[in-house]
N, C-alpha and C positions, 0 to 999 in steps of 0.2 A: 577590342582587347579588354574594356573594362568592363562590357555587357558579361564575355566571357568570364572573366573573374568574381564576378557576383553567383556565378552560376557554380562556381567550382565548391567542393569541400573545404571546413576547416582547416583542414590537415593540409590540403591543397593550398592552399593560402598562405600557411605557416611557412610552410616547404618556400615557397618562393618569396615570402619574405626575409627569410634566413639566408637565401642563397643571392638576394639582392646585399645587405650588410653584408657578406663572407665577400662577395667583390668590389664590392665598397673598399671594405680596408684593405683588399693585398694590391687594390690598385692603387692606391695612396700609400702603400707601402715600397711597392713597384719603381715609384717616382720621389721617393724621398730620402732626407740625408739621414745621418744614424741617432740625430736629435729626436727627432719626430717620428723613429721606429722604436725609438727608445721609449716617447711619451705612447705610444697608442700600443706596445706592450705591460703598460701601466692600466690603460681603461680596460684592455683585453681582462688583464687580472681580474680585476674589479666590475666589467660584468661576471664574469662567473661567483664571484666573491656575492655579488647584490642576488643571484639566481640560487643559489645555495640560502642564502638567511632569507629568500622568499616560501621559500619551501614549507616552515614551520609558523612564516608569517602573515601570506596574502592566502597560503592554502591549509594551514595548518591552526591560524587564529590565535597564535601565541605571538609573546613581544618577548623577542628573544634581543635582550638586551647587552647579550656579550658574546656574539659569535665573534670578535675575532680575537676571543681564546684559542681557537684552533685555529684561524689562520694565523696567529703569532706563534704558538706553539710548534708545529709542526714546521715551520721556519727554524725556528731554536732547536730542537730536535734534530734536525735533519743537518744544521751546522757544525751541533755538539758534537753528533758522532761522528762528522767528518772531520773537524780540526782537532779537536779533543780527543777524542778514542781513536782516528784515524784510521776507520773504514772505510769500505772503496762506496763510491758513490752510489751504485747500484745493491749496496746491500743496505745503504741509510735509507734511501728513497720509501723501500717497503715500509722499512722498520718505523719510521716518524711518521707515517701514515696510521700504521698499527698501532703505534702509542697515543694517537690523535683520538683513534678509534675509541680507543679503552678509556682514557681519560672523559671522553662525548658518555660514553656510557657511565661512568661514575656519577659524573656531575648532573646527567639527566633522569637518573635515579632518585638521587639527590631533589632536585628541584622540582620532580614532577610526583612526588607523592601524596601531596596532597589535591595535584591534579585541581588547582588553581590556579587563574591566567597570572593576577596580580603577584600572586608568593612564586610562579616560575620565574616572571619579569625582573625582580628585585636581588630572588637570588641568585641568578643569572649575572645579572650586572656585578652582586658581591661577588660573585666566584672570578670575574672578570678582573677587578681591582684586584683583589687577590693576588692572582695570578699575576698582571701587571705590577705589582708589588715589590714581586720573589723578584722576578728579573730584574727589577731596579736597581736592587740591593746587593743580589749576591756576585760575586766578583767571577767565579768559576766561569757566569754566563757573560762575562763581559759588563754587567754592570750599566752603568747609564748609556755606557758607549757599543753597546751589542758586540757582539759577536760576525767578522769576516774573513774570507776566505776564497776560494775556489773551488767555489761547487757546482757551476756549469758542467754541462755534458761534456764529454770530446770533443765531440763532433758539433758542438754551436758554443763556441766561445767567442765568436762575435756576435753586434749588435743584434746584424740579421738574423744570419742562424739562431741565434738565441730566442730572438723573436718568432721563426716558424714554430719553435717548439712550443713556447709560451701558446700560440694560437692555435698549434693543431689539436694539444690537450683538452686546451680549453672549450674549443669546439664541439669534441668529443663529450665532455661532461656536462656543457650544455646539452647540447643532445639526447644525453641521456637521461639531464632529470626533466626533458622533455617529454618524453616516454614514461616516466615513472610520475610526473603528473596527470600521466593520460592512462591511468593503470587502475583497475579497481580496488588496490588498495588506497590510493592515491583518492577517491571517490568516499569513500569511507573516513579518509583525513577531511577533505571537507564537509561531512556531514559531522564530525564534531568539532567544526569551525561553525556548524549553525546552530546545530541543536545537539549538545552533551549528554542532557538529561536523556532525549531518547536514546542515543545508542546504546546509553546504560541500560536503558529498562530493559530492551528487547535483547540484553545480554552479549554486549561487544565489550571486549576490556578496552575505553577509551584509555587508559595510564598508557598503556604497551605500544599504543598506536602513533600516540604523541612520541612516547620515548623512539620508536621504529624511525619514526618521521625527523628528530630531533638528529639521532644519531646518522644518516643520510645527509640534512643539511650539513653537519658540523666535520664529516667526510669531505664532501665538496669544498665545504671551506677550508680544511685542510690542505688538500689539490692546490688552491688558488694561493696557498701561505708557499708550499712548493717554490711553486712556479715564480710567484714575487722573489722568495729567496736568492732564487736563480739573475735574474732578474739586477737583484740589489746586489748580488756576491757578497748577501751577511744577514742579517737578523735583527733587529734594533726595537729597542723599547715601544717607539710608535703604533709597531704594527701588533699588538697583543694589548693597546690602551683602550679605553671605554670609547674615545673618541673613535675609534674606526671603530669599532662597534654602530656606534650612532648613525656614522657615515651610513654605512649600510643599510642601516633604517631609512634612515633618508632619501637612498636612492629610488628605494623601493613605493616609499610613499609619492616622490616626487614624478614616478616615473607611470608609477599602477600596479600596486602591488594584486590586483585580482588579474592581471594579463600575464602571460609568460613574457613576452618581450618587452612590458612596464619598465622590470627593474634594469635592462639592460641600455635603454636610453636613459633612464634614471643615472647610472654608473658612467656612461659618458657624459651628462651635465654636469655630475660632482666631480668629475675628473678633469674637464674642459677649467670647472669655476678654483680648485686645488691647485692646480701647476701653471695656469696659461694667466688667470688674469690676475694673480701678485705682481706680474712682471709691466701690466699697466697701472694696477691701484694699488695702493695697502689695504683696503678697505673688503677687500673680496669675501671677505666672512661678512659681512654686514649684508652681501650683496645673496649670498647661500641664504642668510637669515630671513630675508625679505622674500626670495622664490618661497622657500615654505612656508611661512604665515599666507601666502597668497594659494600656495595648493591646498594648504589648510579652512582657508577661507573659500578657495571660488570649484577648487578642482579635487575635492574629497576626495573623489575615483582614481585621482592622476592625470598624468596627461593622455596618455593611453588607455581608454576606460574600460572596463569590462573586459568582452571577451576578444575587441576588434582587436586587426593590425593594422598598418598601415594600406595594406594592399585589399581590407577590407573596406577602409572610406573612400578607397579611389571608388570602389565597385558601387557603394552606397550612390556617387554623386554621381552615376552615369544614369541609374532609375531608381526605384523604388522596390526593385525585386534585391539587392544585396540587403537592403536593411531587411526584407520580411524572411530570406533566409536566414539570417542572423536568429531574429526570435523565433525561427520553428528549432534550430540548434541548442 
């Protein structure tokens, strides 16, 4: 089995590491109470949430320092005009998407004109407070105390149900910005993750590429603001703060921001170290602080380095032909 698996493709490997995790959780979904489908449609969010701000980060070579501008927005959005204006669910879903959208594009306009990492980073994060700001304050959105409701489907307003939804979307958009990292466009985002100057010389608008690439990730995090909404039945100042911003970063650094499935074990450590161990320590931020200084110090790469997966180092430890597949890949 693992001779065979060194033998197989990338894509081959991916494939069957993806469909090892997808039965991982519904079988631990399968066999549990509605506490524990409640937490692991929390990590669900939140990998797609980490695979979205990788997009522009591990592939893109920008520090997108406020993506969850759109996953807080598109939450807010999609509540407003359901409690507030009192349209039917299926006509806000598009429309907070599509505002998500336009909003992605102003501000990456914005931030990427001078098509500098440092001045995107910063004003990234100002448009972030900003934003987290207006919500704080103004009263229409609920104000400190956000904005709830009912804005579940029909058809999944319980735990579970609710849960299949949160996962099958989410799947799907994993999926997809699987494929859209494996896309020649997607090839040309990282060649101005290494060398900007050249793409300019030989005349590629890198601005348009990054803003393409920008507005893509801040879509998918939109998706994951969705889906938590649903999730929380409301909108709350937290999820649009600089600190889930960071989170995000985090996952991604902690997890391998150069791998596709980096940020998504990334996203369940900061999800395991977030909800599971305040309930043993107080200290559990101390305990997130010390993981990073330690990725930062011993595991630069991550945990998951490069291009492996897991079902890549089984095949490594059986011989010496999975690693040499690796570097002719």
């Amino acid at each position: 089995m693992l001779k065979w698996l060194s033998k197989t493709s990338k894509k081959t490997r991916d494939a069957a590491t993806g469909l090892v995790i997808v039965l991982a959780i519904l079988l631990v979904v399968l066999f549990s109470s509605d506490s524990v489908v409640d937490f692991l449609g929390r990590m669900v969010v939140y990998m797609l949430f980490a695979s979205a701000v990788n997009i522009i980060l591990g592939f893109g070579g920008l520090r997108p320092l406020g993506q969850a501008m759109y996953f807080g927005f598109s939450a807010y959005a999609y509540l407003f005009l359901v409690v507030r204006l009192h349209l039917s669910l299926w006509a806000a879903l598009p429309l907070a998407l599509a505002l998500s959208v336009l909003l992605a594009f102003f501000i990456g306009f914005l931030t990427l004109r001078s098509n500098d990492d440092l001045a995107f980073a910063f004003m990234n994060m100002g448009m972030n407070i900003l934003l987290w700001t207006i919500v704080q304050k103004l009263q229409i959105v609920g104000s400190d105390t956000g904005i709830t409701g009912a804005v579940r489907l029909p058809f999944a307003t319980s735990t579970k149900a609710n849960f299949m939804v949160i996962f099958i979307v989410s799947l799907v958009c994993i999926v997809l910005i699987y494929q859209f990292l494996r896309s020649p466009f997607a090839r040309v985002l990282k060649g101005s993750r290494e060398n900007l100057e050249r793409l300019t010389f030989i005349g590629i608008n890198t601005r348009n590429v990054r803003l393409c690439a920008y507005m893509v990730s801040s879509f998918f995090c939109a998706v994951a603001g969705l889906l938590y909404a649903m999730r929380n039945m409301g909108a709350f100042p937290a999820m649009i703060s600089s600190g889930t911003s960071l989170d995000g970063l985090i996952m991604c650094l902690m997890g391998g921001m150069h791998n596709f499935f980096g940020p998504l074990l990334g996203a369940a450590i900061i999800t395991v170290i977030n909800v599971q161990l305040p309930i043993v320590t107080k200290y559990y931020q101390a305990i997130e602080g010390i993981l990073v200084v330690f990725c930062v110090l011993f595991l630069q790469g991550g945990i998951v380095r490069d291009r492996t997966t897991p079902l890549d180092l089984l095949g490594r430890n059986s011989d010496g032909a999975g690693h040499r597949g690796a570097l002719k890949k």
